[in-house]
matplotlib code that plots the C-alpha trace (Angstrom):
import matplotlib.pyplot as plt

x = [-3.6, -2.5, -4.0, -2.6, 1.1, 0.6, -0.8, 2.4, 4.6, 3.2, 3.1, 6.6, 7.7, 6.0, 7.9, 11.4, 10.3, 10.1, 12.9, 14.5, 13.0, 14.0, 17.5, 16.9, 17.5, 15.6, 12.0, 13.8, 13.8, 9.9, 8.4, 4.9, 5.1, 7.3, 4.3, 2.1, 4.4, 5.2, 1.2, 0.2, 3.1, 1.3, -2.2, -1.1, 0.8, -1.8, -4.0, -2.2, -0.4, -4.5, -5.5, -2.7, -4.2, -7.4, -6.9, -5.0, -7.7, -10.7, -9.1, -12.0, -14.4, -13.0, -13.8, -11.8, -11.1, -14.6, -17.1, -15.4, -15.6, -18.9, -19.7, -17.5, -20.2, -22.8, -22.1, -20.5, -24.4, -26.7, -24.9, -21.9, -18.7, -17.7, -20.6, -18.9, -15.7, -13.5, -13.0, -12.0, -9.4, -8.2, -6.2, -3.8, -6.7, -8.6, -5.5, -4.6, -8.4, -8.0, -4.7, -6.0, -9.3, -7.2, -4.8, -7.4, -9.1, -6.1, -5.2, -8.6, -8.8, -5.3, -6.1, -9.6, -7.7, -4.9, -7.3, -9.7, -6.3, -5.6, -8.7, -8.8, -5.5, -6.3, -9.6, -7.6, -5.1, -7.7, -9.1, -6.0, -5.1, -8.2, -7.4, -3.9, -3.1, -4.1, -4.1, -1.9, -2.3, 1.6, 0.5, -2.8, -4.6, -2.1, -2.6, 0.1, 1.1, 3.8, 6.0, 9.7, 10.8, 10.6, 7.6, 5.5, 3.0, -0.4, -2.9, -4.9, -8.6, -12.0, -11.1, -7.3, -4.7, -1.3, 0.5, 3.7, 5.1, 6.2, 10.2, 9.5, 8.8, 12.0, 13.7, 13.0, 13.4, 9.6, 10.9, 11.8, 8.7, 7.3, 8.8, 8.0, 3.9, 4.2, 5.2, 2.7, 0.1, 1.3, 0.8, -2.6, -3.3, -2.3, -3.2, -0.7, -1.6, -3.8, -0.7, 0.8, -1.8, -1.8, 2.0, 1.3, -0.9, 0.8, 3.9, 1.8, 0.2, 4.3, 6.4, 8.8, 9.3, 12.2, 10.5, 7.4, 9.7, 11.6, 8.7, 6.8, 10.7, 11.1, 6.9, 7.3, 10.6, 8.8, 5.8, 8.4, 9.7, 6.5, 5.6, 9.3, 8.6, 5.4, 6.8, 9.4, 6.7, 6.0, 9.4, 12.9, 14.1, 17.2, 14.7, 12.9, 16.4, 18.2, 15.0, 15.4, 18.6, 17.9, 15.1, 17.4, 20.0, 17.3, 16.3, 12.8, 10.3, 8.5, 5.2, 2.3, 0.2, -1.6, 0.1, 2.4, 5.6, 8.2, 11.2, 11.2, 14.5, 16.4, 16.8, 19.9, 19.0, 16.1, 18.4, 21.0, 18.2, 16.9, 20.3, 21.5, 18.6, 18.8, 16.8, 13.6, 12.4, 11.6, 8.2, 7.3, 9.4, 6.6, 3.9, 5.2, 5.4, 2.0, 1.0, 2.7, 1.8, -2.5, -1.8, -0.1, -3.2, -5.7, -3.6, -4.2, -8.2, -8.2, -6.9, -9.2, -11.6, -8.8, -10.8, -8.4]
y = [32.4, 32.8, 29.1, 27.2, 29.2, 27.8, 24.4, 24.0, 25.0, 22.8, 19.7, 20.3, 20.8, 17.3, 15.7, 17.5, 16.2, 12.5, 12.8, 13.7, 11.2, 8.3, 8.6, 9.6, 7.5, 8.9, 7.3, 4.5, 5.9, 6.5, 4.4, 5.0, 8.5, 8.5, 6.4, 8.8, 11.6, 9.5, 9.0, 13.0, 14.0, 11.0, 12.7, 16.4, 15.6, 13.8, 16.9, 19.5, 18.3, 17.9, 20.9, 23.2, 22.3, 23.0, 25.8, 27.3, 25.9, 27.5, 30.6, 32.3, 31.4, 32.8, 31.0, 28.2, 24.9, 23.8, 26.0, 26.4, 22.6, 23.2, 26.3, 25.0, 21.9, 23.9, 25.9, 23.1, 21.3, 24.2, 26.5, 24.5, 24.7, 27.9, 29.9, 29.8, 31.7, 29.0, 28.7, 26.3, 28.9, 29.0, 26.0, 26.1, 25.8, 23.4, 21.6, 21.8, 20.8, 17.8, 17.1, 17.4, 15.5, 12.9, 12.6, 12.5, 9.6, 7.5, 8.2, 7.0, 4.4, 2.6, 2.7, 0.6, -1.5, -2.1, -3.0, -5.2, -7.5, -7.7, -8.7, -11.3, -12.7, -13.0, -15.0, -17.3, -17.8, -18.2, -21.0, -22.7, -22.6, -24.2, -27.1, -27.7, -26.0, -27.6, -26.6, -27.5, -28.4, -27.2, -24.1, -22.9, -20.1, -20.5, -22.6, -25.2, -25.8, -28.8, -27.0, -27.6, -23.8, -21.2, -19.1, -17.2, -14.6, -13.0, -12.7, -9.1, -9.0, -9.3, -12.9, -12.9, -15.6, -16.3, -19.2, -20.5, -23.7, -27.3, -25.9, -22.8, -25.2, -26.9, -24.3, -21.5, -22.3, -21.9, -18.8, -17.7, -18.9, -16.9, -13.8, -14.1, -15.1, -11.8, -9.9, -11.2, -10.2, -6.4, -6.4, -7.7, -5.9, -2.6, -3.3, -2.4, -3.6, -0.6, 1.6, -0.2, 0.0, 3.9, 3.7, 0.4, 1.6, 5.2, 3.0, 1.1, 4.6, 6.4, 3.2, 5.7, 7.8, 7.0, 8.6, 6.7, 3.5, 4.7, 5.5, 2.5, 0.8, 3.1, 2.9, -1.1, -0.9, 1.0, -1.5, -3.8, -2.1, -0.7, -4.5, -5.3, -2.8, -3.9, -8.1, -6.1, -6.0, -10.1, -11.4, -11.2, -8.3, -10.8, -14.0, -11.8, -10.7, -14.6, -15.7, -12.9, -14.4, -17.7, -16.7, -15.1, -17.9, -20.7, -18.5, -17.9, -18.5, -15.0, -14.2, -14.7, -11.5, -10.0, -11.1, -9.6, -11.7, -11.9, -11.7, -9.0, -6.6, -4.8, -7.8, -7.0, -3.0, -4.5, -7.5, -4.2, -1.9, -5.0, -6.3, -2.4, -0.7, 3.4, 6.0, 7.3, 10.4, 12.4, 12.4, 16.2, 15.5, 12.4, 14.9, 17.8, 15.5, 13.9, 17.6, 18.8, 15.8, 16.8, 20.1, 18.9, 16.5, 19.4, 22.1, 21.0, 20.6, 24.1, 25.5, 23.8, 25.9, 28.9, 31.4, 33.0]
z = [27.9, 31.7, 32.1, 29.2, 30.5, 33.7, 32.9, 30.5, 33.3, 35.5, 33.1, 32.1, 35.9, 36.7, 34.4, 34.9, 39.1, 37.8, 35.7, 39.2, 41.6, 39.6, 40.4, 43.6, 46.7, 49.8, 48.6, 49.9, 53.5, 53.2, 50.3, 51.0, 51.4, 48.0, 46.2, 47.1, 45.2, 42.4, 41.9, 42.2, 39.1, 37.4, 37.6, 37.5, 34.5, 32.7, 33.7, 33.5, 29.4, 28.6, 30.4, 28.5, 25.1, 26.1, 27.9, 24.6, 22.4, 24.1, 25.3, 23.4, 25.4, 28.5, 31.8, 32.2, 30.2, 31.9, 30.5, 27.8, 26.8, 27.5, 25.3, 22.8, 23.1, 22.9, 19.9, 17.9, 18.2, 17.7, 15.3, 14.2, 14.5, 11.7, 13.6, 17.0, 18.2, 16.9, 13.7, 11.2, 9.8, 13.2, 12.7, 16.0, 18.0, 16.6, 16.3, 20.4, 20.8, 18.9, 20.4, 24.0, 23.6, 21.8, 24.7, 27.5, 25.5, 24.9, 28.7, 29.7, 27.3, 27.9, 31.9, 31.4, 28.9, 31.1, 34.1, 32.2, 30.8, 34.2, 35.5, 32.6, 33.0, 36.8, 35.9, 33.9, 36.6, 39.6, 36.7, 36.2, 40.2, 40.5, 38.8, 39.9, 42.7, 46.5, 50.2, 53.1, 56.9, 57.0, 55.4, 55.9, 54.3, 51.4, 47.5, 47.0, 43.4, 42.4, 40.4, 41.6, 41.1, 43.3, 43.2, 45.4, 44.4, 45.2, 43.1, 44.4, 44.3, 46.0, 46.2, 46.9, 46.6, 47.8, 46.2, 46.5, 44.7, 46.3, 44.9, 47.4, 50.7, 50.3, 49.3, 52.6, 55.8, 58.3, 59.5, 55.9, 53.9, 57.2, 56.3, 51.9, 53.1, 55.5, 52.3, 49.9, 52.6, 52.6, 48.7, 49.2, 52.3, 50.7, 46.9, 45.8, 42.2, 42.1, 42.8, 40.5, 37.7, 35.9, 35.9, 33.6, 31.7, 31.0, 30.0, 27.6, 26.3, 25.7, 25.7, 24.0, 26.6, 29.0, 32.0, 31.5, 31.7, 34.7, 36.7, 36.8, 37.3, 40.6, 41.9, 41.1, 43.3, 46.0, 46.2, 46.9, 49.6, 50.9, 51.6, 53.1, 55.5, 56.5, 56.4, 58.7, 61.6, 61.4, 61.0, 61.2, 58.4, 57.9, 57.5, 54.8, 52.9, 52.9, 51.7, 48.9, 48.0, 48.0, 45.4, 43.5, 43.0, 42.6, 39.4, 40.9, 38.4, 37.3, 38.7, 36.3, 34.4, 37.1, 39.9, 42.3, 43.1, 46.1, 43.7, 41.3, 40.1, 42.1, 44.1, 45.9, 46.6, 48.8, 50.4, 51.2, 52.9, 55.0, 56.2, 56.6, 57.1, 57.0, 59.0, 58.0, 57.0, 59.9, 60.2, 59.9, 55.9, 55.5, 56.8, 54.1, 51.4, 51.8, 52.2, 49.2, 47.2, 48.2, 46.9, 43.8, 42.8, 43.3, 41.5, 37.8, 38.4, 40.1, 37.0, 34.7, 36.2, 35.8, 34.0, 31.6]

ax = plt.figure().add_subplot(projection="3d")
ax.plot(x, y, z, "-o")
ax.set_aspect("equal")
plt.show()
């Protein structure tokens, strides 16, 4: 019972911490530091809500939610499951083991699901570019389509693209469309669609839950940032945040499924911390939270293996 009370606790305290961080405003001083948080509550919560029920569920079996899935296994094939310590009279914890299996699929299951649509919407894209996109002398390195909007995206992967539109050229300045490609590079650089990809699919999982929504609003807002930062050390942070602006009142055309774009939300939060850029976290605070945030991650499989 000690496990599943402190598996709970530490579920519950995860989610109270994003609850917290999302309207917090110092992950802006260290974004990658505050990604790195934001993805340890993510998989401490997911383990720790799963690793509660089990815990509860199999507290007969002693020796942690690991053996006792095991045993549990065991019994349920070779003597079925009235012979064993659960019960089918004991309804609460057949119930909890049935809820935490079920959560642990449908966490599983919506993360493959949400990366294979992606994949597949990226294929279609990389198809489509194929066929009207082209290159430029002026513009090496990057695909050219003739749309007249603004638009400039990446599109992550082994075989990674950055496009921009013919609207885009005319629109930006050299030194600006200097600054937007040095962006688009960090996202690739970095892949940050990966970052980006189990706060996606937990949304699609608990689109019901305002946290859920909020957290992949604040980690998409960071990946943002995170690649500011890093455009930061290639161009001018003032070429980077007029280029923002002129994005934003061209009505810049939204980057495709799959695909990471220059303009998102929060447009004018990142044209503020570029134009008026604030200090960063010391970096014995970005050393403790990347610290803390190791520890956090480990915690919830350590207790699986909790025996009691």
């Amino acid at each position: 019972m000690i496990a599943a009370a402190v598996l709970a606790a530490l579920a519950t305290a995860c989610a109270l911490g994003a609850w917290r961080l999302t309207f917090a405003r110092w992950p802006w001083r260290a974004p990658r530091s505050a990604i790195l948080l934001w993805q340890s509550l993510g998989v401490t919560w997911g383990l720790a809500s799963v690793g509660a029920l089990l815990a509860y569920a199999l507290e007969p079996y002693g020796a942690g939610v690991l053996y006792g899935l095991h045993t549990f296994a065991d019994s349920a094939i070779s003597l079925g499951m009235g012979h064993g310590l659960l019960r089918p009279a004991d309804l609460p914890r057949l119930a909890a083991l049935a809820a935490g299996l079920s959560l642990l699929a449908v966490l599983v299951v919506v993360l493959l699901a949400a990366g294979a649509t992606t994949l597949r919407a990226r294929r279609r894209h990389r198809v489509l570019l194929a066929l009207i996109a082209h290159d430029d002398p002026g513009v090496p390195g990057v695909r050219i389509v003739d749309h007249p909007g603004a638009a400039a995206y990446c599109l992550p992967g082994l075989r990674s693209e950055v496009v921009v539109s013919a609207g885009t050229l005319s629109l930006l300045s050299q030194d600006e469309l200097t600054a937007v490609l040095a962006h688009e590079a960090a996202h690739v650089r970095e892949r940050h669609d990966l970052v980006l990809l189990p706060f996606t699919a937990l949304s699609w999982a608990l689109p019901w839950l305002g946290v859920v929504r909020n957290a992949h609003s604040s980690v998409a807002l960071l990946v943002e940032m995170a690649a500011d930062d890093r455009a930061r050390r290639y161009c001018s942070p003032r070429r980077l945040a007029t280029a923002l602006l002129r994005f934003g009142t061209a009505g810049a055309v939204p980057a495709p499924d799959g695909a990471l774009g220059a303009g998102s939300d929060h447009v004018m939060a990142r044209v503020n911390r570029l134009v008026k850029p604030g200090a960063t976290l010391p970096r014995r605070v970005r050393y403790s939270l990347v610290t803390f945030s190791v520890l956090l991650s480990a915690s919830a499989p350590l207790l699986w293996m909790y025996p009691g």
